[in-house]
C-alpha positions in Angstrom: 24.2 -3.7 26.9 22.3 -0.4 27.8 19.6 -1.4 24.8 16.0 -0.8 25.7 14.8 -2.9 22.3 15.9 -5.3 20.2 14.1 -5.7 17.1 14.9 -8.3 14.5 14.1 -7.0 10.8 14.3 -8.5 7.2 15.1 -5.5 4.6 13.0 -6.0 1.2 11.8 -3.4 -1.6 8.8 -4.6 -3.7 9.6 -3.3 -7.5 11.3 -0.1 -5.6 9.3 0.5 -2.6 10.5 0.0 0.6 8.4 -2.7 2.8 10.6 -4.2 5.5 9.6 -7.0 7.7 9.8 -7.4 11.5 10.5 -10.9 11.8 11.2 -11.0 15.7 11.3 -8.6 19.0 7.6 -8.1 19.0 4.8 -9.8 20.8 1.7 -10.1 19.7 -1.6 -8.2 20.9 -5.3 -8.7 21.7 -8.1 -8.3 19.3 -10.2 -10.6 17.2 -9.1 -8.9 13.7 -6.4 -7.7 12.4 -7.8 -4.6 12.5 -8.4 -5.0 16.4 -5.2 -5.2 16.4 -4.1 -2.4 14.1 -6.6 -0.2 16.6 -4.5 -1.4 19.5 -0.9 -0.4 17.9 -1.9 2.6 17.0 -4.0 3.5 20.4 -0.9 2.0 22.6 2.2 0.9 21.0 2.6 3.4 18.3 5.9 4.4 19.4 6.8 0.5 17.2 6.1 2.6 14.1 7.7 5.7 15.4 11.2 4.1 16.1 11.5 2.4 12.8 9.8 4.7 10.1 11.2 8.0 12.2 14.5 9.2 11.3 17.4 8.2 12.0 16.3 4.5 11.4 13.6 5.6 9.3 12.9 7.5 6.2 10.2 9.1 4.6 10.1 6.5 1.5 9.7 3.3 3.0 6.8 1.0 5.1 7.7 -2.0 8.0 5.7 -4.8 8.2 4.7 -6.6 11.2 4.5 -10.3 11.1 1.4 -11.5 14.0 0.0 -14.7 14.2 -3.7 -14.6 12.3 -6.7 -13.9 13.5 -8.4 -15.8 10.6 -7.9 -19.7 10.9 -7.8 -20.1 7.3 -4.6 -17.7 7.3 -0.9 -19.3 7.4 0.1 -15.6 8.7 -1.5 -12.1 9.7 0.8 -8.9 9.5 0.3 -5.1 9.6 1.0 -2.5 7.6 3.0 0.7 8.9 3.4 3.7 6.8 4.9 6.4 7.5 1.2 8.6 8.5 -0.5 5.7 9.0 -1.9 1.8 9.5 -3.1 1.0 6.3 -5.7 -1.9 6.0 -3.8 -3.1 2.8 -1.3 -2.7 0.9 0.1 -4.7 -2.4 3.4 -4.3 -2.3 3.7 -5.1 1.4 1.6 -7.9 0.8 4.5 -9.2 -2.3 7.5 -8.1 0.7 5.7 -9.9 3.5 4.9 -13.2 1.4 8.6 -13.1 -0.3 10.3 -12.6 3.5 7.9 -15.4 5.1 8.9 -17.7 2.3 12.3 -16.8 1.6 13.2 -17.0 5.4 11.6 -20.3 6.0 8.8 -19.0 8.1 6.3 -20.8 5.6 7.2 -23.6 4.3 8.5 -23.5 0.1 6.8 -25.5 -2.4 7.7 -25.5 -6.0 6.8 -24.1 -8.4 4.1 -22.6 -6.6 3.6 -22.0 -3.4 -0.1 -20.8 -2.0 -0.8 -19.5 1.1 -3.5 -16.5 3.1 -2.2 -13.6 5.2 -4.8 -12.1 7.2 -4.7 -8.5 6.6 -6.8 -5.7 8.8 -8.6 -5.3 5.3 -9.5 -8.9 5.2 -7.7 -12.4 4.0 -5.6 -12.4 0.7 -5.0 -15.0 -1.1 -1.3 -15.5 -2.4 0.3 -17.5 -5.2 4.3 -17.2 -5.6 6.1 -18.4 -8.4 9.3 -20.2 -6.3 12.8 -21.9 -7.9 15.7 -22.7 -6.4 14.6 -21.3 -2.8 13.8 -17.5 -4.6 10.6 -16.7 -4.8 10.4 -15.3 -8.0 7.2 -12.8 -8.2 3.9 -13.2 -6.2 0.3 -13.3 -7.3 -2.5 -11.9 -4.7 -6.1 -12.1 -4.7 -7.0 -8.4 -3.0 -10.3 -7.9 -1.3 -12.9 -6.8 -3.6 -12.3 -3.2 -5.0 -15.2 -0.1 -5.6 -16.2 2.9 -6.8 -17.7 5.5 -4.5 -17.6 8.8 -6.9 -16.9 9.4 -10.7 -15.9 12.4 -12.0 -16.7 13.9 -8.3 -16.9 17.7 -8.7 -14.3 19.6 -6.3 -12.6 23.0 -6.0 -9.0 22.9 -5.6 -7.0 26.3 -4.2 -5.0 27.3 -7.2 -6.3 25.2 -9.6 -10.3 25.3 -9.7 -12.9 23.1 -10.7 -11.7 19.7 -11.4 -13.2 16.0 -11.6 -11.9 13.5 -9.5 -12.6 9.3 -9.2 -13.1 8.0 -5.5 -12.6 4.3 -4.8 -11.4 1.6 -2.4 -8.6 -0.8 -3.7 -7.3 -1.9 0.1 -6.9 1.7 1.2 -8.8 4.9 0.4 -7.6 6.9 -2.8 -8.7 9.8 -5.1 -7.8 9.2 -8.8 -7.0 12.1 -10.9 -5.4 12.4 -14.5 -2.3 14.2 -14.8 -3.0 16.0 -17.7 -6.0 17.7 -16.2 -4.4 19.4 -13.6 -1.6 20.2 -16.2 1.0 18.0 -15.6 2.8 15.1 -16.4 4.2 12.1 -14.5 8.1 12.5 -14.8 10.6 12.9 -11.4 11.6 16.2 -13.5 8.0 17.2 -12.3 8.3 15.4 -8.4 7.6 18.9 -6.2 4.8 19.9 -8.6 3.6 16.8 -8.9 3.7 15.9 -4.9 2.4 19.2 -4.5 -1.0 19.2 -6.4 -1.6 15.4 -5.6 -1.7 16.9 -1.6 -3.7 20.0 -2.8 -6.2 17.7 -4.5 -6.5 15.1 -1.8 -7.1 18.2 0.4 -9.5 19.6 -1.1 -11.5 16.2 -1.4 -10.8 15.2 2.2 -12.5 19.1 3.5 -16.0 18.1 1.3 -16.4 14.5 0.9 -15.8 11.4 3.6 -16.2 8.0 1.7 -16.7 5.3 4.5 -16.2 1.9 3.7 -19.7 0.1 4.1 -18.2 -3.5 6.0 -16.1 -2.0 8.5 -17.3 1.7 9.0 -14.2 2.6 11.0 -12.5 2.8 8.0 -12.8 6.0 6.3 -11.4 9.0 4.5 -8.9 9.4 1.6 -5.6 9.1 2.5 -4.0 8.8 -0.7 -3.7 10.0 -4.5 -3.5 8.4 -7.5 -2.1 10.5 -10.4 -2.9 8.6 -13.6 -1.8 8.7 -17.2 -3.9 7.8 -20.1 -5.0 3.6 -20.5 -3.8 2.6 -24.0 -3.8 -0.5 -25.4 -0.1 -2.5 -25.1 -0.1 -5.2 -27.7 -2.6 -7.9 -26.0 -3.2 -6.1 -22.9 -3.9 -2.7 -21.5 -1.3 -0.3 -19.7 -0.9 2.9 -18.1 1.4 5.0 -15.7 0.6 6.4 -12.6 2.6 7.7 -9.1 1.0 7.6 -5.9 1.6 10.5 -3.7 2.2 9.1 -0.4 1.9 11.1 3.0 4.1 13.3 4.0 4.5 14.5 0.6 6.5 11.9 -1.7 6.4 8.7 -4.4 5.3 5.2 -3.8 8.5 4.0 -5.7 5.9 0.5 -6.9 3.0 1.3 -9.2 1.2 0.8 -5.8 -0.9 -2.5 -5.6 -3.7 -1.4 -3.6 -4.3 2.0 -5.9 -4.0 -0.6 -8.9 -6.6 -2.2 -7.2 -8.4 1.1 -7.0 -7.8 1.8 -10.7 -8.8 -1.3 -12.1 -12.5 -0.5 -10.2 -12.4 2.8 -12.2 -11.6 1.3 -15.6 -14.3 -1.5 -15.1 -17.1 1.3 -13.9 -15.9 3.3 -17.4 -16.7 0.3 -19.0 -12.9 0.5 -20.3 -11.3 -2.8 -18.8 -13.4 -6.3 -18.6 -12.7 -9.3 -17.2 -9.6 -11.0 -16.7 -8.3 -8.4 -19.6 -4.9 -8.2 -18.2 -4.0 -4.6 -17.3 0.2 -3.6 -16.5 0.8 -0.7 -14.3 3.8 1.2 -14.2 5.3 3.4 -11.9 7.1 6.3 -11.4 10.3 4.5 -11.7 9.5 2.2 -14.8 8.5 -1.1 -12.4 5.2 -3.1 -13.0 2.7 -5.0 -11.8 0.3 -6.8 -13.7 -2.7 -7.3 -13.0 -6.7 -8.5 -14.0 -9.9 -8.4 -12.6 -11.0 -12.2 -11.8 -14.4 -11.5 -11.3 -17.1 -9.3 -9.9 -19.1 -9.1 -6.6 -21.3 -6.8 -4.3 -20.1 -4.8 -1.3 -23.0 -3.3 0.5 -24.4 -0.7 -2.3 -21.6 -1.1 -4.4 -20.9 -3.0 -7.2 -17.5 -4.2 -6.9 -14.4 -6.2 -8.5 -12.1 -9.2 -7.1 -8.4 -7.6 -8.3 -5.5 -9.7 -8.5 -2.3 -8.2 -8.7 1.6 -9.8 -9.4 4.9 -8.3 -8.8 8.2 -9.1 -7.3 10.4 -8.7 -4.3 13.8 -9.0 -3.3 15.6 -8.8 0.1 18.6 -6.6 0.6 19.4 -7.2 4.4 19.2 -8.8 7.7 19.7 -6.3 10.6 18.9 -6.0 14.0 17.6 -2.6 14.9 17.8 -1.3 18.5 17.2 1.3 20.7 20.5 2.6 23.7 18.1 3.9 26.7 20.2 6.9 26.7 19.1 7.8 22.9 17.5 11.6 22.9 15.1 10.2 20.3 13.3 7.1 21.2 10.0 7.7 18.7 12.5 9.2 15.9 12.3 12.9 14.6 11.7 14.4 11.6 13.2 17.2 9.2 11.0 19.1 6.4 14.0 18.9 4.0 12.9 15.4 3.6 9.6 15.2 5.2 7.5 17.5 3.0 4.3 17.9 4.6 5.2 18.1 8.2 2.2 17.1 10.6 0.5 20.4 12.9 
């Protein structure tokens, strides 16, 4: 067979979004982290996340995982996390698809009811707890790395809008955190090109004034991502609100997005509007949830910081092999801007 790559990969969506799983066809690489290796995939084997998140295997709304042995000896399992602009360092619903295929699959061994185990992540180890019956794993629990502020109500100047406030914070990636309402909309898919339109405007305009750097691991830096947040309000015994994440190159985390819950819930605690282990439910674009608390409270360099824990579930829907015919015009994948919005220069 005239096939240059063989690469064997688990299908799963985590409460709608996308987050496949290479289980096989990949070798692993040097480094001493996970973000070592993250560096070296993206420095000199970034034609991996080419192939599979570029069309005509790919599409714009969905993220591979890469299973990798741990860096971490405390870890069962590292993996990466590709997107389709980026690495990132973390992300919660690729965190629930990874732990759900490595269970599900056999790779870790089952225990139930619960089953606990740490993936090593190129943000740091998580901690996971999944709920299993009957060989399902039935949602998944994860102790994120601790989550911060860096601006309130930051100040910027948006083309076509003007003044508006902003929240900057880590959750596992870099996000800005605006309300909906202030830039004048609302978060409906009626809404989806203003909405993915302004979220890029806005994430723009932050990324040409301010540069938040993360104060452990200084290579990571810069916003990548936008929260678009609804109003909290209070949900019978726990707290709730809406949001969408507008994801590079211009559409919808399909998930309420574990990593900008993460973000959030370091916003509401800084407002003094969520406390301890109050248990906050996020909901995304598409109605799904995740629920989630803050466990606790800690210090990252100058910041004061929370311990999130976030839960949601996962489901498979395939088993495929993808591959590559050396006589295929498009090796690295292509891209059209009738799906991918914000073509790169």
């Amino acid at each position: 067979m005239p096939f240059s790559r063989v690469l064997s990969v688990v299908g799963c969506h985590a409460e709608g979004e996308v987050g496949d799983v290479i289980t096989g066809g990949v070798l692993d690489v040097p480094g001493s982290t996970m973000y070592d290796k993250l560096v070296h995939f993206l420095n000199k084997k970034d034609e991996l996340r080419q192939l599979l998140l570029n069309e005509p295997r790919g599409r714009a709304s969905m993220n591979t995982n890469l299973i990798l042995p741990p860096c971490d000896p405390r870890a069962d399992a590292g993996f990466l996390i590709m997107e389709s602009e980026e690495y990132a360092p973390m992300s919660g619903s690729n965190t629930i698809c990874t732990a759900t295929v490595l269970l599900e699959t056999g790779m870790v061994p089952m225990k139930e009811p619960i089953t606990e185990l740490s993936l090593d992540t190129a943000a740091g180890l998580v901690t996971v707890k999944a709920e299993c019956e009957a060989g399902k794993c039935k949602s998944v629990e994860f102790d994120n790395v601790p989550a911060f502020v860096f601006k309130l109500d930051y100040q910027v100047n948006v083309p076509g809008i003007g003044e508006i406030l902003v929240d900057i914070a880590w959750g596992g990636m870099m996000y800005v955190l605006v309300d909906a309402a202030s830039v004048g909309l609302k978060i409906d898919s009626q809404h989806s090109t203003q909405l993915v339109d302004i979220g890029e405007r806005v994430k723009r305009a932050v990324q040409a004034s301010y540069t938040p750097i993360h104060p452990e691991n200084p290579k990571i830096r810069g916003v990548t991502n936008i929260v678009i947040t609804e109003p909290l309000t209070q949900e019978g015994d726990c707290k709730g609100a809406v949001n969408t994440v507008v994801v590079s190159p211009g559409r919808f985390d399909r998930s309420p997005c574990g990593t900008g819950t993460c973000a959030r819930l370091a916003v509401l605690h800084a407002r003094g509007q969520l406390l301890e282990n109050e248990i906050f439910k996020h909901r995304s674009i598409i109605g799904t949830e995740f629920m989630s608390r803050i466990r606790g409270v800690t210090q990252v360099g100058e910041y004061q910081a929370v311990l999130p824990t976030v839960s949601g579930r996962a489901w498979i829907t395939s088993f495929k092999q993808i591959v590559l015919d050396s006589t295929d015009p498009f090796p690295r994948g292509f891209r059209v801007g009738d799906q991918w919005k914000m073509l790169p220069n």
